[in-house]
Structure formats: structure tokens, C-alpha cells
C-alpha positions as CSV (number, residue, x, y, z in Angstrom):
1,X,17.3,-137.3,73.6
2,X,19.1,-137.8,76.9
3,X,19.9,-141.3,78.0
4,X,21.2,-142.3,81.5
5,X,23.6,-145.1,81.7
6,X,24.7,-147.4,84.8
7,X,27.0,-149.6,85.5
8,X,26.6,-151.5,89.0
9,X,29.4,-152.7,91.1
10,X,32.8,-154.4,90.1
11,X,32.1,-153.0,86.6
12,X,35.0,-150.4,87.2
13,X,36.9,-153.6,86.7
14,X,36.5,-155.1,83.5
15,X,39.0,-156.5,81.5
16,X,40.8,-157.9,84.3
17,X,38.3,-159.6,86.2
18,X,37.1,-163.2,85.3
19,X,38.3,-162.1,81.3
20,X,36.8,-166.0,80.7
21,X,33.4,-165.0,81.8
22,X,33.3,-160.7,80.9
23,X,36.0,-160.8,77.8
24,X,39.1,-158.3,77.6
25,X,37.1,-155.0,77.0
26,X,37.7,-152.3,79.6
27,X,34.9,-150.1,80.8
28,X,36.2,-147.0,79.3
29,X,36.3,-149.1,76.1
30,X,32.9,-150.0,76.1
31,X,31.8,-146.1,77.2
32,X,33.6,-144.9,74.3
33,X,31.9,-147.8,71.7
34,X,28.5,-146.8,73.6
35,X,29.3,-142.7,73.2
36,X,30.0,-143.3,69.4
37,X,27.1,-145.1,68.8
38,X,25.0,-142.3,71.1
39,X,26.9,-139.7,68.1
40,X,25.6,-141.6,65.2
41,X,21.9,-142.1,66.9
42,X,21.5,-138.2,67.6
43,X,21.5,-139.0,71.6
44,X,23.4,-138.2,74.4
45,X,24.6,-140.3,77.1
46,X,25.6,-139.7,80.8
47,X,27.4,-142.4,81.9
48,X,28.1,-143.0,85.9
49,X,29.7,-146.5,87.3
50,X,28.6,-147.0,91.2
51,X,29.6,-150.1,93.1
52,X,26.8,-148.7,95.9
53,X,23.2,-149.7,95.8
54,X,21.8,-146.7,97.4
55,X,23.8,-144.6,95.1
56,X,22.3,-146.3,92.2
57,X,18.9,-146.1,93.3
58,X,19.1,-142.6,94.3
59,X,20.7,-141.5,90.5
60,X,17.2,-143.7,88.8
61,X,15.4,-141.1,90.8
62,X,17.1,-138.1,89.9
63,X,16.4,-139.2,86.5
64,X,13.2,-138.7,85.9
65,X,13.4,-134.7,85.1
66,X,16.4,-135.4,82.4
67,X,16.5,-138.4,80.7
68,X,14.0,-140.3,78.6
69,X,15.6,-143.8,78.7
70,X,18.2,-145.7,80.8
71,X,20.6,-148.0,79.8
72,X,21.7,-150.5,83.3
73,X,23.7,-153.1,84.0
74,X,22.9,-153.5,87.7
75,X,25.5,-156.1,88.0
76,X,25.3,-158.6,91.3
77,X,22.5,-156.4,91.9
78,X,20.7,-158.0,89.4
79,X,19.2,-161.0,91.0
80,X,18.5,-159.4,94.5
81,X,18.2,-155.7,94.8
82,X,14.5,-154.9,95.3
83,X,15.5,-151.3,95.6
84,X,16.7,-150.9,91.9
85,X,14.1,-152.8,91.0
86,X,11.3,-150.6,92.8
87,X,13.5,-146.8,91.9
88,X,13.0,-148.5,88.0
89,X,9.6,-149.2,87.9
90,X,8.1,-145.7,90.2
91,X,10.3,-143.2,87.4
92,X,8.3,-144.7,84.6
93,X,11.9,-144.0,82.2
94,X,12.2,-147.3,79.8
95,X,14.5,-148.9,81.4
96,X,16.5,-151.6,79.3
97,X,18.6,-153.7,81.6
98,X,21.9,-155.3,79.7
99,X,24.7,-158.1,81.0
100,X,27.6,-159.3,79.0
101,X,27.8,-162.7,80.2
102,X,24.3,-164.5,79.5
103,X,23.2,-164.9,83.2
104,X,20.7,-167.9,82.5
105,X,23.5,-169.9,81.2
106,X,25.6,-169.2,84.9
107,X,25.4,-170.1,88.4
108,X,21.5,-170.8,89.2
109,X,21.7,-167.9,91.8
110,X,22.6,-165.6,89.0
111,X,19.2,-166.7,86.7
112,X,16.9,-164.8,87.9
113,X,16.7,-160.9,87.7
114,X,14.4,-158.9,89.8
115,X,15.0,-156.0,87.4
116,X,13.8,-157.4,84.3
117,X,9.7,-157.7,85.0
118,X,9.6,-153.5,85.5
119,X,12.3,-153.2,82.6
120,X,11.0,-152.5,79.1
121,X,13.4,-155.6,77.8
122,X,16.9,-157.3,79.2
123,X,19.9,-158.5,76.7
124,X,22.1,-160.6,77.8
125,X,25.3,-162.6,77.1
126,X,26.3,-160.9,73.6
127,X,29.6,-159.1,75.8
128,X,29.9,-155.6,74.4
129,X,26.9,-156.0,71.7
130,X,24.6,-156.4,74.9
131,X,25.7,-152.7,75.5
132,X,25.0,-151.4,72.0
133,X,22.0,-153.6,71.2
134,X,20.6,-152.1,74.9
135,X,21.0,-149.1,73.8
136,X,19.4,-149.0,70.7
137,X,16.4,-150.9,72.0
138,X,16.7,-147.7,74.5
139,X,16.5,-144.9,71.6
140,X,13.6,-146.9,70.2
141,X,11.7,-147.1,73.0
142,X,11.9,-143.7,74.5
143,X,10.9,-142.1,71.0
144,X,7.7,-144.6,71.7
């Protein structure tokens, strides 16, 4: 089982940005926890960062000849990009959408996701269990 993981913009800087709001864990910390977790599970993981909306959206559509689930944090992306949203929902790939911070409980422009109603489920606000709960909620959903 293949599973496509994204990480949307200002991700590549985790664990110095806002720390108070995204905790101390690096992204490269949180690939490795997510690629050992992959091991144990019997699935295999590509994982590409992209600050870019239209690269994102254009790597969702590429997905749908290789993967059987995708893992996204869209990021700021979140709460606006109806392009995500719309490459999400026409691949028909469960899609489980993950944040570290708990967006509901942050600045009212940040509760509301545009991703979430086309995703098969969103976790938020767990920090780097958000990842690895995602991701398991991915690997059961794609052997659905």
C-alpha cells in the first residue's frame, strides 16, 4: 500500500517557527516518526513538502495511478484553497487531512477548512500524533 504525504507551505520550517503554537519537532523528525510507523504498518510513504499551491494540487493529481491514500497538511491552505479542495475530491484517493495545532481553538479565520467536507476525516491539534493518528486513519481507510 502506497500512501502520498503533503506538507503545505511554511512546514519546511518547523521547530523554529511559532514553537508555542507548532512545538519543537522538525519536519524531518516528524517524516522519520511517520516513515517508522509506515514500516511497522506494511505501507510505504512518499513524502513531498511544497510551499506552492499549484504544485500541490498538480502532485493530488498525479496521484491517482500510485497511491491508495493521502496523508495532507495543506497548511494556510487550509481554510481558503478551493483548488486543493476540488484536486482532493475529483482523485477519489481517501484523503485524511491532519494539523498540529487544533485550528478551531485559533484565530477565527483559521476555523474553517475547505478541505475537510471532500476529506474522508481531519485531526487536529494533537502536534505530531495528528501525523501518526492521520496516518493510520489513512491505512484503514484505503484497505476499505
Amino acid at each position: 500500500m502506497k500512501i502520498l504525504v503533503i506538507h503545505g507551505p511554511n512546514l519546511s520550517l518547523l521547530g523554529e517557527r511559532e514553537v508555542n503554537v507548532y512545538g519543537k519537532l522538525t519536519l524531518e523528525e516528524i517524516n522519520a516518526k511517520l516513515q517508522e510507523l509506515a514500516k511497522t504498518e506494511g505501507a510505504e510513504l512518499e513524502i513531498a513538502q511544497m510551499d506552492s499551491e499549484g504544485e500541490i494540487v498538480e502532485k493530488i493529481g498525479a496521484a491517482r495511478k500510485n497511491f491508495q491514500a493521502i496523508l495532507i497538511n495543506p497548511g494556510a491552505y487550509t481554510h481558503y484553497s478551493i483548488a486543493i479542495r476540488d484536486a482532493v475530491s475529483s482523485v477519489e484517493i481517501p484523503t485524511v487531512e491532519v494539523h498540529l495545532s487544533n485550528i478551531y481553538a485559533r484565530e477565527e479565520f483559521r476555523q474553517k477548512s475547505v478541505i475537510a467536507p471532500v476529506a474522508a476525516g481531519q485531526i487536529s491539534g494533537f502536534g505530531l500524533n495528528s501525523y501518526l493518528l492521520g496516518l493510520r486513519a489513512a491505512i484503514a481507510v484505503a484497505k476499505k
